[in-house]
C-alpha positions in Angstrom: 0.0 0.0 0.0 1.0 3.6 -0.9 -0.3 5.1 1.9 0.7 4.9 5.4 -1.8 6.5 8.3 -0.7 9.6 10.7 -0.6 8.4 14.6 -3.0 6.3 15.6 -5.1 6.2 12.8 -5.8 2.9 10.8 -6.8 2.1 7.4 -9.3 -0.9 7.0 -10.8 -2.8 4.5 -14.7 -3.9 5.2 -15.2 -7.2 4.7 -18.1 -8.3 2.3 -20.9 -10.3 4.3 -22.9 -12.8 2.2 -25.9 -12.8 0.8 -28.8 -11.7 3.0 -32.1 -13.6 3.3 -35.3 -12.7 5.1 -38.1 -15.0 5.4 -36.6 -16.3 2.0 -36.7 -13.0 0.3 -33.3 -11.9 -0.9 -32.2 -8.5 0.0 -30.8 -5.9 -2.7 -27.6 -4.6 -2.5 -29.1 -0.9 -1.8 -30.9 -2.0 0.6 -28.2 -4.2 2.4 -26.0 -2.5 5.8 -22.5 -2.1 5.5 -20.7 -4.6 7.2 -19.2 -3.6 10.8 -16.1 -6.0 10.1 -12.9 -5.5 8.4 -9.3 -6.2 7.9 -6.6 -3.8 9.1 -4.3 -3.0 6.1 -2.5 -0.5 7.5 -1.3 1.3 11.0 0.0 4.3 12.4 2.7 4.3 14.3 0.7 5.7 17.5 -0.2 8.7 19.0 2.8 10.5 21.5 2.0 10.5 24.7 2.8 13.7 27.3 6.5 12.7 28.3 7.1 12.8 24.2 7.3 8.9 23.7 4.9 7.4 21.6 2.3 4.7 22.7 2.2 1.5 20.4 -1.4 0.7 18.9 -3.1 -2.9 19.8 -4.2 -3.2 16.5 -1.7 -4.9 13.5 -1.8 -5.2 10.1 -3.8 -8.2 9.0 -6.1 -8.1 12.4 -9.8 -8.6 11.8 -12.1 -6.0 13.9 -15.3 -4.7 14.7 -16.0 -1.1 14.5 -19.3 1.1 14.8 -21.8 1.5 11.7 -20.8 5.2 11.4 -17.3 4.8 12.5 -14.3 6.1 10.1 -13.9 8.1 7.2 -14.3 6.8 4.0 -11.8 7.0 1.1 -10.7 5.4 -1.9 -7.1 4.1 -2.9 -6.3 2.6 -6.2 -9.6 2.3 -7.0 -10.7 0.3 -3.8 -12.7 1.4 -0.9 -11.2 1.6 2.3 -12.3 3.3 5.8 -9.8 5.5 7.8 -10.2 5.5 11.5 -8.4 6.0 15.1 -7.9 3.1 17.0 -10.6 4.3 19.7 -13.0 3.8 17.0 -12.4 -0.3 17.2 -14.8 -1.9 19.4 -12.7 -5.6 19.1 -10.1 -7.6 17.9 -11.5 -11.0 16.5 -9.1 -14.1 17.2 -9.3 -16.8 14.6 -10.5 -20.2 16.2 
């Protein structure tokens, strides 16, 4: 990736849920949520504390996460969509079984 976040900001990818049924009536894209999970492609190297040393993020590249529905910015790299966020915007780290 070109770009590289500021502090402790993140860059995430959202990652595309299947398709949704209701009561066996498919759902169209338009009307479909965006998915609250993604893959971290890309970290900051963390925010500076008050003595001037700079506190590490918990997040890493490659980590899958939840966030909020209106969490993050949105932007677009390369043609892809991506979401840029801060770290406090991450409500958890999911651990592969």
């Amino acid at each position: 990736m070109k770009v590289r976040p500021l502090h402790d900001r993140i860059i995430v990818s959202r990652l595309e849920e299947g398709e949704q049924k209701v009561g066996g009536i498919i759902i169209p894209d338009t009307a479909k949520e965006k998915p609250q999970q993604g893959k971290v492609i890309a970290v900051g190297d963390g925010k500076f504390k008050d003595d001037g040393k700079r506190q590490a993020l918990d997040v890493k590249d490659g980590d899958t996460i939840l966030f909020g529905k209106y969490s993050g910015q949105e932007i677009k790299i390369d043609g892809e969509d991506y979401l840029i966020m801060r770290e406090d915007e991450v409500l958890a780290v999911l651990k592969s079984k």
